[in-house]
Backbone bond lengths (Angstrom), bond angles and torsions (degrees), N, CA, C in turn:
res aa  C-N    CA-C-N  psi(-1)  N-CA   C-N-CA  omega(-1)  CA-C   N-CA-C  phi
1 X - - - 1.452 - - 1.517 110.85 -
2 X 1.580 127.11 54.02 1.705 124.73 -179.01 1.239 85.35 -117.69
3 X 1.502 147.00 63.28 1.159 173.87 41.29 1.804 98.04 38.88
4 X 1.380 129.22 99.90 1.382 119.90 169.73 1.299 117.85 -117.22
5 X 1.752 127.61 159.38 1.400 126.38 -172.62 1.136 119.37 -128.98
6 X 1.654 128.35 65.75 0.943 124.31 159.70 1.623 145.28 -63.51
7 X 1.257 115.82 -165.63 1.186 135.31 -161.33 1.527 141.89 -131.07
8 X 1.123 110.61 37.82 1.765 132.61 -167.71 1.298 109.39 -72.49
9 X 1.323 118.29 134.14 1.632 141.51 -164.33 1.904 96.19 2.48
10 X 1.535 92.10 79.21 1.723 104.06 174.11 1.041 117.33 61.18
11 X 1.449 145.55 -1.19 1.245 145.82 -158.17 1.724 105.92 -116.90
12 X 1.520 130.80 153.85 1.165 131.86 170.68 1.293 114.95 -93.91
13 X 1.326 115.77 136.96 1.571 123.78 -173.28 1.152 129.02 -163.99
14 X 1.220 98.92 98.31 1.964 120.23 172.00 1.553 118.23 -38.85
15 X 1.575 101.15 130.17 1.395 94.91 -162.15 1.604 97.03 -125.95
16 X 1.371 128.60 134.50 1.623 119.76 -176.28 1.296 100.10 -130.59
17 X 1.172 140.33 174.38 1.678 140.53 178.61 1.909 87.11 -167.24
18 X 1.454 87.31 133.27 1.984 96.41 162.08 1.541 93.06 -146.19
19 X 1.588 91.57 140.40 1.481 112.40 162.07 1.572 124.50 -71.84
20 X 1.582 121.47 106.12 1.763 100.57 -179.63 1.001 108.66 -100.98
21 X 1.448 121.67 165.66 1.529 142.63 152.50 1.446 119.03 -55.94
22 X 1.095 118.15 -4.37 1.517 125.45 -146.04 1.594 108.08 -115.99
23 X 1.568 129.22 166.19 1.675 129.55 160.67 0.801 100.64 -79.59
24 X 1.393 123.86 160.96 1.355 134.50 175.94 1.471 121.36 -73.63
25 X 1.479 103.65 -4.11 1.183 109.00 -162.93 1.734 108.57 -84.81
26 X 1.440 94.95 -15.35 1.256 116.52 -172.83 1.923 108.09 -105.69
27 X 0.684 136.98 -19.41 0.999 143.51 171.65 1.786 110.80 -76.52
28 X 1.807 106.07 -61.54 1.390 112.91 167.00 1.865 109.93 -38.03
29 X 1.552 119.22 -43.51 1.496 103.31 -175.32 1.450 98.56 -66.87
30 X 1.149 123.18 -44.72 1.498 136.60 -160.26 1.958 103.34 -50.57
31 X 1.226 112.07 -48.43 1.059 120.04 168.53 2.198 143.70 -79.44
32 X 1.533 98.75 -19.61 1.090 127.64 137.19 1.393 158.48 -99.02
33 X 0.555 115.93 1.19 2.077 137.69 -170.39 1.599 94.87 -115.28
34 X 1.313 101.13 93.47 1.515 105.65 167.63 1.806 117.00 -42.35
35 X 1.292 110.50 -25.55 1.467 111.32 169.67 1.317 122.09 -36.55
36 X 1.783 89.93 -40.98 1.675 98.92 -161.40 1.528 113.90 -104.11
37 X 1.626 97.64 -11.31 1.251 109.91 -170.16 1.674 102.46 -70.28
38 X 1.234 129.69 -42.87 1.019 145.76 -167.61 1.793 119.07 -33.92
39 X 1.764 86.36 -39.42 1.200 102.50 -167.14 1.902 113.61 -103.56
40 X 1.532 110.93 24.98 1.413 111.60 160.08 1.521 106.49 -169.82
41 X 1.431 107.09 10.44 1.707 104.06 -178.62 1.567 92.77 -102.77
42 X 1.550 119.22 154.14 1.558 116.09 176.29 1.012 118.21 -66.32
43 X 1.109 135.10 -26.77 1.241 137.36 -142.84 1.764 111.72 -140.21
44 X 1.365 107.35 103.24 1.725 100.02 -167.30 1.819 106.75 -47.54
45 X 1.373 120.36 150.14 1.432 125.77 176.86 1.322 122.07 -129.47
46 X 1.657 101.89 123.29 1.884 107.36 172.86 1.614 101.86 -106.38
47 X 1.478 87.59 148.39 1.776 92.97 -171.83 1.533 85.68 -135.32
48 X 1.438 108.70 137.13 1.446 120.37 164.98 1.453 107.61 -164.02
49 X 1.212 73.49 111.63 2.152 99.72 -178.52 1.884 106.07 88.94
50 X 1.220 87.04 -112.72 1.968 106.01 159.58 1.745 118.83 -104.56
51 X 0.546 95.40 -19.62 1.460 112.42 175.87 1.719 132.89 -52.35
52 X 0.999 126.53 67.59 1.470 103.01 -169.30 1.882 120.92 -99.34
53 X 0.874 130.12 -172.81 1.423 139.86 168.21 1.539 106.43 -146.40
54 X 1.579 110.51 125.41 1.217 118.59 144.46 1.294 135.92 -125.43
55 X 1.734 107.52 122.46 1.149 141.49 175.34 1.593 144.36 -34.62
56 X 0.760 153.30 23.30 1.859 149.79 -118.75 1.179 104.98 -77.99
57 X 1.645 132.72 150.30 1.514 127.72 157.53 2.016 123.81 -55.16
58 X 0.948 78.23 141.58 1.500 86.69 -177.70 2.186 112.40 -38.58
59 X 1.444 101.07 -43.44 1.185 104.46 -179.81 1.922 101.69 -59.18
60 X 0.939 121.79 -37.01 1.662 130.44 -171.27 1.581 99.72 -32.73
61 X 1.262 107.74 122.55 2.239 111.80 147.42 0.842 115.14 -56.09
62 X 1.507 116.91 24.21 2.055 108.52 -178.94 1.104 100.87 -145.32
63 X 1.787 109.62 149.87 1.627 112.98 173.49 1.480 105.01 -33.31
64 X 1.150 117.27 160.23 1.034 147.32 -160.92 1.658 116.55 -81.88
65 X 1.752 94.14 -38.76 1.600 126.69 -166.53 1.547 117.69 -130.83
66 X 0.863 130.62 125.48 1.697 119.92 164.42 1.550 101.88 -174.72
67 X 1.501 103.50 159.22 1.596 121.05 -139.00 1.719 83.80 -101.32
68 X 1.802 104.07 174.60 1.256 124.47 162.96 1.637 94.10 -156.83
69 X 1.578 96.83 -169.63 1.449 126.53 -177.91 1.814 128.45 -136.92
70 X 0.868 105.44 107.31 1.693 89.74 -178.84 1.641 111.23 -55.25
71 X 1.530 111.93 143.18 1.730 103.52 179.95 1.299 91.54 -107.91
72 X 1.302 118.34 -58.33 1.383 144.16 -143.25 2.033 107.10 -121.27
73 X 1.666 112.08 120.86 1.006 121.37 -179.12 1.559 114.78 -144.67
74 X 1.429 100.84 96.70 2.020 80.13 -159.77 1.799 80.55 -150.31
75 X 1.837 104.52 79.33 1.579 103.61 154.09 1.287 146.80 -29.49
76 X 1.414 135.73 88.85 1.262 138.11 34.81 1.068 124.40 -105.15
77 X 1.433 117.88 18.45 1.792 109.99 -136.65 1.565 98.21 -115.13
78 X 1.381 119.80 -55.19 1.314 152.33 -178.88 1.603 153.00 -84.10
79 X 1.497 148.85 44.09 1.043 148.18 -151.27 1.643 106.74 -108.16
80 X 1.515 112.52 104.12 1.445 118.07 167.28 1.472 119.81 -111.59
81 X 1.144 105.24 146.48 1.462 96.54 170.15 1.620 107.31 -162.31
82 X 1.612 122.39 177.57 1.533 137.60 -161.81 1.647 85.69 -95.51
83 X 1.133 131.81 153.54 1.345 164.71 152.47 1.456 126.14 -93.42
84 X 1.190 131.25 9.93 1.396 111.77 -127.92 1.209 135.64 89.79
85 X 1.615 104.11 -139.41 1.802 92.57 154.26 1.688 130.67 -97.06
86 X 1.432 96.99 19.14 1.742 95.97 -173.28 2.122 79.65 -121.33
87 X 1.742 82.91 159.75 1.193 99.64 -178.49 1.327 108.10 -121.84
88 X 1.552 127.52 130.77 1.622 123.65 171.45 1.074 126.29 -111.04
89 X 1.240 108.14 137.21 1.946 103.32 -174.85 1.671 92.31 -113.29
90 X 1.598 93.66 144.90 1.781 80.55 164.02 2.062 91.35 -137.46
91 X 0.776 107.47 148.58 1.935 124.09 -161.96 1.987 94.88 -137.18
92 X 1.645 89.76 136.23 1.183 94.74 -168.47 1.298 89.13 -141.88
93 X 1.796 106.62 138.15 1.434 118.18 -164.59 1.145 122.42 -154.00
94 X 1.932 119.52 99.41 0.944 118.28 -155.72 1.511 105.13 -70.64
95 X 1.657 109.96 146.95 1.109 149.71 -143.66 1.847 117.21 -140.87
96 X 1.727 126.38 51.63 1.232 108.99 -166.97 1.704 124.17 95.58
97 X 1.181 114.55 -131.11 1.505 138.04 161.03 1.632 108.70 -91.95
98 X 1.348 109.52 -0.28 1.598 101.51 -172.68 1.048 99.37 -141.46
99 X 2.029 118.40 -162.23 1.344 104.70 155.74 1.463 109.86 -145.16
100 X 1.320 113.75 -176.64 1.640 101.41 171.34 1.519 118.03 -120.31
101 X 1.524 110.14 133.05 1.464 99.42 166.12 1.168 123.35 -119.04
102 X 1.737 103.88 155.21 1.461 94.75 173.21 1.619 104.08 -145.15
103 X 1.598 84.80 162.81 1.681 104.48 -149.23 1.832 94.06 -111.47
104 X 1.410 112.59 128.80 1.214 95.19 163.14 2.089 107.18 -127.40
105 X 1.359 122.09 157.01 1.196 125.19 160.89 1.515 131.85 -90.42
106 X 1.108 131.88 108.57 1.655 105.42 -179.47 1.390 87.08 -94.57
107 X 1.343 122.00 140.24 1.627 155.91 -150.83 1.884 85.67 -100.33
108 X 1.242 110.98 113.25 1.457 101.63 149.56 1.514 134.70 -87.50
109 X 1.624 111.33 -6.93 1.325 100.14 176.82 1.455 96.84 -116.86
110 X 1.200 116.06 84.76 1.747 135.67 177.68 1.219 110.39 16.16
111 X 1.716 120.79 31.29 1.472 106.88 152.49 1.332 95.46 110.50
112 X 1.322 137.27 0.21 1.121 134.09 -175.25 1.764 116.52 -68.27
113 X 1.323 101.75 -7.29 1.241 93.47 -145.58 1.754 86.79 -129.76
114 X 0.715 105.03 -28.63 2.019 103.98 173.00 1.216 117.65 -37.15
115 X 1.105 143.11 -0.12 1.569 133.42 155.08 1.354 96.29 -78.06
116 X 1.354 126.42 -79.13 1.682 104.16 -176.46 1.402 131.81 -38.11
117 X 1.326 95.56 -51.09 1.613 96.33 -177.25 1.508 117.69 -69.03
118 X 1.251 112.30 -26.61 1.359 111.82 169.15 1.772 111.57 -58.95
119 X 1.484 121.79 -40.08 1.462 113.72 -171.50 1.367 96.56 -80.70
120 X 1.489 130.18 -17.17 1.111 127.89 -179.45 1.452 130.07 -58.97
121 X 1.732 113.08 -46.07 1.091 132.94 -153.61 1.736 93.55 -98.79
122 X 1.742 105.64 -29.14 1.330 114.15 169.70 1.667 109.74 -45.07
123 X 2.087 104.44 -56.39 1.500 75.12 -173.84 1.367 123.68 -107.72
124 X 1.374 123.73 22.72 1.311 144.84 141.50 1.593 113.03 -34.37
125 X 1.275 116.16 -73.30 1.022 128.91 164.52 1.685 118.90 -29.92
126 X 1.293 90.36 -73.09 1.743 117.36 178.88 2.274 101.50 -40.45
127 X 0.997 95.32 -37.80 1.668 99.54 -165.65 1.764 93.46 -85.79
128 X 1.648 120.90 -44.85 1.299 85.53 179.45 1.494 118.51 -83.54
129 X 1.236 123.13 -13.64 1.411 110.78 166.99 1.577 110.43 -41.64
130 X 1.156 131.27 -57.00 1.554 143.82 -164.10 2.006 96.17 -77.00
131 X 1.268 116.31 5.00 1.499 105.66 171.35 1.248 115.70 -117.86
132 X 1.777 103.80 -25.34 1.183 130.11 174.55 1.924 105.23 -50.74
133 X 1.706 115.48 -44.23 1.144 124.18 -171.29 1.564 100.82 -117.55
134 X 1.289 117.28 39.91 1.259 112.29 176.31 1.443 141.46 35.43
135 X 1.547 110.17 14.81 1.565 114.42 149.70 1.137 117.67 -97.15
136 X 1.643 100.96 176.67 2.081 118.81 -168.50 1.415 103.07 -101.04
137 X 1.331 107.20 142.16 1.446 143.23 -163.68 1.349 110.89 -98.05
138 X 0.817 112.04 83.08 1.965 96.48 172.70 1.479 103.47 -71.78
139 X 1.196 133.86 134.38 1.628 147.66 158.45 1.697 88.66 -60.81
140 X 1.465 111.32 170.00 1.489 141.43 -161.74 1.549 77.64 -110.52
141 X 1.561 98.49 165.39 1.781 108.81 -147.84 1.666 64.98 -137.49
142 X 1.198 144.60 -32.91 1.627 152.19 -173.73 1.546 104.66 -87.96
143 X 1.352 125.99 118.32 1.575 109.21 166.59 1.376 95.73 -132.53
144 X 1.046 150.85 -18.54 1.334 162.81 139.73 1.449 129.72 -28.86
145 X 1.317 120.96 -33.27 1.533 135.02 146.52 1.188 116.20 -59.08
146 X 1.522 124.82 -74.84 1.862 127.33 176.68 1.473 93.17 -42.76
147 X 1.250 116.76 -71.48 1.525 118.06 -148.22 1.638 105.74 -56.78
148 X 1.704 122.87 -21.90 1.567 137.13 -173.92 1.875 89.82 -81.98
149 X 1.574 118.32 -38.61 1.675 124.21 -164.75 1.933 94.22 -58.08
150 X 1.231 96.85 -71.94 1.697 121.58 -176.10 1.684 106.86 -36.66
151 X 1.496 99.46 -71.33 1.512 93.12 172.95 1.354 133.05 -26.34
152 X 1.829 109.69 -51.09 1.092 132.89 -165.43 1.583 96.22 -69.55
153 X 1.502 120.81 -50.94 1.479 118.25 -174.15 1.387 125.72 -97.85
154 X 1.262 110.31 25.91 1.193 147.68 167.10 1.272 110.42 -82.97
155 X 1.302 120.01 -70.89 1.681 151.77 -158.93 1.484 100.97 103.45
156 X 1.171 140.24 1.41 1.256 110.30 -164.44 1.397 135.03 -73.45
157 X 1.150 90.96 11.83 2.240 99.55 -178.51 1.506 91.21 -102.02
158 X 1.407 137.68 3.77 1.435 114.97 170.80 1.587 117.16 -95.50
159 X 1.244 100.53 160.69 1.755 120.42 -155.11 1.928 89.02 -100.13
160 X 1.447 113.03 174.24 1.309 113.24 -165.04 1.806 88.60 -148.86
161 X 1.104 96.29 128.96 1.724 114.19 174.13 1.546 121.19 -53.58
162 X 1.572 148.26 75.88 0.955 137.00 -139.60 1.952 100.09 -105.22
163 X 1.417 130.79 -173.69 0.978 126.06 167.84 1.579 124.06 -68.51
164 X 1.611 107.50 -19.33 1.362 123.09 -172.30 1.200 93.38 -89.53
165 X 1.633 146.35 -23.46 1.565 118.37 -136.56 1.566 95.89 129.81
166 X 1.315 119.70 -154.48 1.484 138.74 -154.86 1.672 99.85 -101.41
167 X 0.782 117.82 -175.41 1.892 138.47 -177.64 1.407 108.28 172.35
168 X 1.739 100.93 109.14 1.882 118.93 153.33 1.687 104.87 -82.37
169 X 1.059 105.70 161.20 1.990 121.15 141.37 1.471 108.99 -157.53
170 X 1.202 121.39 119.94 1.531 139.93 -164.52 1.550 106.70 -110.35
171 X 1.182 134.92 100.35 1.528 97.57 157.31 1.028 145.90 -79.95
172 X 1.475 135.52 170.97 1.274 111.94 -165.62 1.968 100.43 -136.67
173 X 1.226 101.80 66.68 1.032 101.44 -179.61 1.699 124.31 58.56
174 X 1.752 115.85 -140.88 1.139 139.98 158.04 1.496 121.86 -85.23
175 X 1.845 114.36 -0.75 1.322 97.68 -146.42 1.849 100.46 -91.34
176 X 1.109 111.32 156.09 1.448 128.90 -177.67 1.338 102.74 -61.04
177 X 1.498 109.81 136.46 1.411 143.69 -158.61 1.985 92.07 -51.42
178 X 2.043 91.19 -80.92 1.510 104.39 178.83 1.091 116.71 -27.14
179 X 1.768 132.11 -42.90 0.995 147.63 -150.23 1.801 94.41 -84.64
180 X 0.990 123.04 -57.86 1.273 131.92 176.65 1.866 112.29 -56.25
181 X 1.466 107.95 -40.36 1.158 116.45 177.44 1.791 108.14 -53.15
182 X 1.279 89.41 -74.33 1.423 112.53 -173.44 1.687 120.80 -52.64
183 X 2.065 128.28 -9.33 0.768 147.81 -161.87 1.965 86.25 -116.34
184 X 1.021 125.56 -19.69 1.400 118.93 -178.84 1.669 105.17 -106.16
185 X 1.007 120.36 -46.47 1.574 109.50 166.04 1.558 116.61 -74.48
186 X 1.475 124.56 -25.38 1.220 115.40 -178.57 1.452 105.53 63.62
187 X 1.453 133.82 -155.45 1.354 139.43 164.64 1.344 144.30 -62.69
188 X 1.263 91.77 5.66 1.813 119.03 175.44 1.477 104.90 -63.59
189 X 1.495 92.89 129.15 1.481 96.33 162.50 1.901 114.65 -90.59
190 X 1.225 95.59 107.12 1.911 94.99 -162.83 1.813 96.63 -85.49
191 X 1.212 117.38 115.05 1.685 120.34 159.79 1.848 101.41 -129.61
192 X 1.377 88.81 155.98 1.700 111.81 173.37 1.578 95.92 -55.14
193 X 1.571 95.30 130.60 1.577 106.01 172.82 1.550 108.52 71.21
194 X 1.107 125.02 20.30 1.337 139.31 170.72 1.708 118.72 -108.52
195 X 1.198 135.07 161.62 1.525 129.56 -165.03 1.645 98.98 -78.56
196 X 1.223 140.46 137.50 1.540 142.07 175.13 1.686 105.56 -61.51
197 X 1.142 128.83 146.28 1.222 116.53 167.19 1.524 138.23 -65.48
198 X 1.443 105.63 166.02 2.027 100.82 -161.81 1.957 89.93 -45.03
199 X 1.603 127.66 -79.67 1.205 138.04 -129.67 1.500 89.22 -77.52
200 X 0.692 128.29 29.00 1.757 134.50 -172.47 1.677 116.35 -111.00
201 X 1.886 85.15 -40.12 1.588 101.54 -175.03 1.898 98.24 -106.13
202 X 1.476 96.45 173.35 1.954 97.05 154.45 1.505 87.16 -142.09
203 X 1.314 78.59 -164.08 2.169 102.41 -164.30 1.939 95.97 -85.92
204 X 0.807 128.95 -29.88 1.494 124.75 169.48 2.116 124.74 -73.77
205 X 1.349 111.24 2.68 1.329 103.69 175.13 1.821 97.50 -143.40
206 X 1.156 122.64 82.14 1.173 110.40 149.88 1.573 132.33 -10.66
207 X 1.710 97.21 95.93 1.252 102.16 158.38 1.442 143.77 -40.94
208 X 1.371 145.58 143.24 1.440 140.07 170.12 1.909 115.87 -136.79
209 X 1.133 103.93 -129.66 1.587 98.00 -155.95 1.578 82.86 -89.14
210 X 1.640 117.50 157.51 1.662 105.39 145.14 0.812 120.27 -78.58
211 X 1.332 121.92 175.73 1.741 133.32 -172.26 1.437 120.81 -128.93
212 X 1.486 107.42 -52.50 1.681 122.70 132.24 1.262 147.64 -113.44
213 X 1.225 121.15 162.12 1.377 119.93 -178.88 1.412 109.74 -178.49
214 X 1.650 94.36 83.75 1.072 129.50 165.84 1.785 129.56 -100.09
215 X 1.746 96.22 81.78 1.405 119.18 -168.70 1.963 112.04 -47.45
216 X 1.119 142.17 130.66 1.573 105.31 -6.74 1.440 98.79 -107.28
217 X 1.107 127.65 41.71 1.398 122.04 168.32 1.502 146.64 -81.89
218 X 1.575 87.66 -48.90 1.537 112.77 -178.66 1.554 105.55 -106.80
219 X 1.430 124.71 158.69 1.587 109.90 144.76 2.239 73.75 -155.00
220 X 1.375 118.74 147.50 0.884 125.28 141.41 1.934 126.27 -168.18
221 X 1.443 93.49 157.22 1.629 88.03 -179.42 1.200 123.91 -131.24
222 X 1.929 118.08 -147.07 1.341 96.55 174.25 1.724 105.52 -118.08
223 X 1.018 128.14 -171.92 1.304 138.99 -168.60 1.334 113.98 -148.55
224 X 1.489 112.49 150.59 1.533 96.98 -160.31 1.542 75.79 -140.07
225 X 1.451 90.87 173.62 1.749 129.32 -157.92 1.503 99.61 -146.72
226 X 1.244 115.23 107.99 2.126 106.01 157.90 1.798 98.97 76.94
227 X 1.378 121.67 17.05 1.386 128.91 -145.63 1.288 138.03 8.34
228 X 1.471 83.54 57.09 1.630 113.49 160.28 1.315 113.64 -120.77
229 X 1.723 116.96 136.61 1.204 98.92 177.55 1.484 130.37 -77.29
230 X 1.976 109.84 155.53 1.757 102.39 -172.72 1.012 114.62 -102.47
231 X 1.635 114.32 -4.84 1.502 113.56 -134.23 1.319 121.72 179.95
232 X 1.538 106.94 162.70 1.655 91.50 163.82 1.300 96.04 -133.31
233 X 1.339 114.00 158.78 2.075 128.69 178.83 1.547 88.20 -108.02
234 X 1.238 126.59 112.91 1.425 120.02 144.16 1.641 119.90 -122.09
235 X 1.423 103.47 144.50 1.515 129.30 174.17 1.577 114.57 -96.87
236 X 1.066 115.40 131.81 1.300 130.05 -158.74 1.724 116.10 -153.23
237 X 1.585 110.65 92.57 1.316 129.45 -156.29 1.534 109.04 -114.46
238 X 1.719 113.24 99.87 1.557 120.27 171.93 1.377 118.37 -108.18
239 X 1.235 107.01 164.87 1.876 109.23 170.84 1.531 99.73 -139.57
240 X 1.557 95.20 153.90 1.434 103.15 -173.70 1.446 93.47 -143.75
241 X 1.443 115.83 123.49 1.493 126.44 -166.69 1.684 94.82 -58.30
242 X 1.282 125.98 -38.57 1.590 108.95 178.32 1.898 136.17 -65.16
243 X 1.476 66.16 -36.64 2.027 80.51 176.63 1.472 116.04 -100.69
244 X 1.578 107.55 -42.27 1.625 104.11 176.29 1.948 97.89 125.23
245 X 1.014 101.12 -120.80 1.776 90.20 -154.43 1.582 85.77 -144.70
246 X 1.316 105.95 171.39 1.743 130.29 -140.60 1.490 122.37 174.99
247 X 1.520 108.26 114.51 1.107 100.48 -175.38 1.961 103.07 -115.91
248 X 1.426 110.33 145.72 1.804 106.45 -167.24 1.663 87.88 -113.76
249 X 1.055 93.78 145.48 2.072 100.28 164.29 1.259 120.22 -159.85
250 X 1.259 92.24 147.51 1.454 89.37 -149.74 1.490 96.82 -135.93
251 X 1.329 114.17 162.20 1.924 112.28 175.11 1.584 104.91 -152.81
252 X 1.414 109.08 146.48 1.867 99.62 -167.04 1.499 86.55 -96.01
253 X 1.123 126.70 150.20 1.941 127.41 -172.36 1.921 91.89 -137.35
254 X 1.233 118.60 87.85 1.484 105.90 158.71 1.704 117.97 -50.59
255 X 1.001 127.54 -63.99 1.131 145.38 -158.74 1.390 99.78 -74.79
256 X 1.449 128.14 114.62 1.203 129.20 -146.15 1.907 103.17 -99.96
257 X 1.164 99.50 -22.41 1.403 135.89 -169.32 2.033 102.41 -49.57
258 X 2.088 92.62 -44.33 1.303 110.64 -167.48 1.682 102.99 -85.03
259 X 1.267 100.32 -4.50 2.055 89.47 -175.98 1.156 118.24 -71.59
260 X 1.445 138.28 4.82 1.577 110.44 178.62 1.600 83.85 -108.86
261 X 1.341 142.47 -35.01 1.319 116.05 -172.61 1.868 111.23 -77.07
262 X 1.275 114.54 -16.33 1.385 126.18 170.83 2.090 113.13 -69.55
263 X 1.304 103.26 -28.26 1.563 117.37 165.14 1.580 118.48 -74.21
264 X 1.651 110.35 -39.48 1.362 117.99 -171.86 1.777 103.51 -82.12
265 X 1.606 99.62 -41.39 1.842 90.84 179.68 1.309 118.48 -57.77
266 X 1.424 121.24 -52.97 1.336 138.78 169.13 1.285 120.78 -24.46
267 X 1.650 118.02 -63.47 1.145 136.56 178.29 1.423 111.80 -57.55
268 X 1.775 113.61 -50.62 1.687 92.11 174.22 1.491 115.83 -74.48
269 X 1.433 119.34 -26.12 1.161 111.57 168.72 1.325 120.92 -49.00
270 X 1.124 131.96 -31.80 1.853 124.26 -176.64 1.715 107.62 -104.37
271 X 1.518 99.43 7.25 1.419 113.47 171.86 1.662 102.18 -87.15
272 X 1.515 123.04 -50.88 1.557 128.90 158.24 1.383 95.67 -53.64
273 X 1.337 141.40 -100.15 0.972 100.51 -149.03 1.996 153.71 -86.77
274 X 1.835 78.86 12.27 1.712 77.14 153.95 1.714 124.11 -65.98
275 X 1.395 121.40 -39.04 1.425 131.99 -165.06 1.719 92.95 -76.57
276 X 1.344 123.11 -39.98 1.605 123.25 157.69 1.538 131.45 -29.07
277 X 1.212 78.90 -39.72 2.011 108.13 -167.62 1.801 97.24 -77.22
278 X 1.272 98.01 -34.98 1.574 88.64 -171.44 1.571 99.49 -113.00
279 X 1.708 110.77 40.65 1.694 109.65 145.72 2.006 94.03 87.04
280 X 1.558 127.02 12.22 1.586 124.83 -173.32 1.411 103.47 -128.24
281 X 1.571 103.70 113.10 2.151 90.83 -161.02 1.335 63.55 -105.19
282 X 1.528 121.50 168.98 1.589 144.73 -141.71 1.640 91.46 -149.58
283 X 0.960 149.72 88.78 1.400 141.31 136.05 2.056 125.11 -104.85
284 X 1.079 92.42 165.20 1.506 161.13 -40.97 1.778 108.03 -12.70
285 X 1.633 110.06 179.92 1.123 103.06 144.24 1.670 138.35 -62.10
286 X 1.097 110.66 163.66 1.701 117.55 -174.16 1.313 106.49 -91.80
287 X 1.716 124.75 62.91 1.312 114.46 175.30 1.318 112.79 -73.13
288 X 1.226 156.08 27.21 1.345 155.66 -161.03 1.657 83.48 -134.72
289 X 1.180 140.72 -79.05 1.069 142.69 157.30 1.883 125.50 -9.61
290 X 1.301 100.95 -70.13 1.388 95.78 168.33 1.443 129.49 -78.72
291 X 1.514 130.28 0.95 1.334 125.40 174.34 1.397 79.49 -96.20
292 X 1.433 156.26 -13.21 1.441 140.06 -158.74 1.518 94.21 -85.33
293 X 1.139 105.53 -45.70 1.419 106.70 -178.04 1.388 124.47 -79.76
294 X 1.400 113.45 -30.39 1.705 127.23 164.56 1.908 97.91 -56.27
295 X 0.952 136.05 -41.59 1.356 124.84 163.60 1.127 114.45 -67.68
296 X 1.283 131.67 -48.53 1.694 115.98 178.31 1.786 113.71 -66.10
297 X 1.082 141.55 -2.17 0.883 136.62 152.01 1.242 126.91 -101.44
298 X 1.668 115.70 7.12 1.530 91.33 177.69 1.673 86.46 -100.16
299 X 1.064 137.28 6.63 1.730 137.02 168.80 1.229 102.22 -64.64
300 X 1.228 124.06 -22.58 1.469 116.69 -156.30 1.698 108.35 -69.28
């Protein structure tokens, strides 16, 4: 996990460095020559001219197909290129008897997504080292732990104080919208003016009527305080064939008094249900967890 997340002229960008055993000369094919690429990049790669295409296996949560660009071509030292909307550099620097490279990402969807890609590129990385020296790689049978580690040292499970109230954005990987829908209502029949479903609500915000529930996108309601209502909690779940899927939530909080324990519930709540998402329901609740964090935000 030496996976880092910086910050270059405003932009988010994953930063990796490995030490090799190897010349650069050998590493540079290792990293260009679709031959070689095959065997630790995700995505098989054709390059002709500037131009590239990458490919995915049919089993993949991702289109199948999508384009890039070469930026950067400067034998042995240098290989950049377009992704989509993220850009990768990888820089190779002899180092001794060996050399070192390092890989950076600039994130096109502002970072949302760097916990995965960070465990990703982790074991990307991890496999060509082991091809680089000609041993076998077992992949991690766990991706849900690293990717829960990163998040955490990232920040990305924290919520942001808005004029309305609170603001999450989670991603949620590749996984399918319905799928996400249907994993948050569970067997509830959700209608306007109907009770919101259990995994929707927790024991710290009084549930109230819904308001929408617009399958599988929307579901939100209101919430009450002193049993009056304060508010509304809405969940709000998109996918975008480039980045993957995302869930936003949001809650209006008059009472300003209630925002750091309204930040801390939230947060483990989309902390359950990311680890949900990947098939691990978490009970009891994490009260040790959410007052830990209800103190780190009321410092703020």
């Amino acid at each position: 996990m030496d996976a880092e997340l910086l910050t270059v002229d405003g932009k988010p960008v994953l930063r990796f460095e490995r030490r090799l055993a190897h010349p650069p000369a050998k590493v540079w094919r290792a990293i260009t020559d679709p031959g070689e690429l095959k065997h630790w990049f995700p995505a098989a790669v054709s390059i002709e001219g500037t131009r590239m295409t990458f490919t995915f296996p049919d089993e993949a949560p991702v289109d199948d197909v999508s384009s890039g660009e070469v930026l950067t071509f400067d034998e042995p030292r240098v290989f950049a290129f377009r992704w989509n909307h993220d850009v990768l550099r990888f820089e190779i620097v002899p180092d001794g008897d060996g050399c070192r490279l390092l890989m950076t990402q600039v994130l096109g969807d502002g970072g949302l997504s760097a916990g995965r890609n960070a465990i990703g590129w982790d074991v990307c990385l991890d496999t060509l080292v082991a091809r680089l020296s000609d041993v076998e790689f077992t992949p991690p049978s766990d991706w849900l732990g690293p990717m829960e580690a990163y998040v955490e040292k990232f920040g990305l499970g924290e919520g942001a104080v808005t004029p309305e109230g609170v603001r999450f954005e989670r991603d949620l990987v590749w996984k399918p919208v319905a799928d996400m829908w249907a994993l948050l209502v569970e067997d509830s029949a959700v209608v306007v003016g109907g009770e919101p479903p259990v995994r929707a609500t927790n024991g710290y915000v009084r549930p109230g009527a819904v308001t929408v529930a617009d399958a599988p996108h929307v579901l939100e309601y209101e919430w009450l305080h002193s049993d009056v209502v304060a508010g509304r909690v809405r969940w709000e779940f998109r996918q975008d064939p480039a980045s993957g899927t995302s869930v936003t939530l949001t809650q209006s909080v008059r009472d300003k008094e209630l925002l750091p324990t309204m930040l801390a519930v939230w947060q483990v709540q989309l902390e359950l249900f990311f680890a949900a998402s990947f098939g691990e329901v978490r009970c009891p609740w994490p009260a040790e967890r959410t007052e830990e964090l209800r103190a780190r935000y009321a410092q703020r």
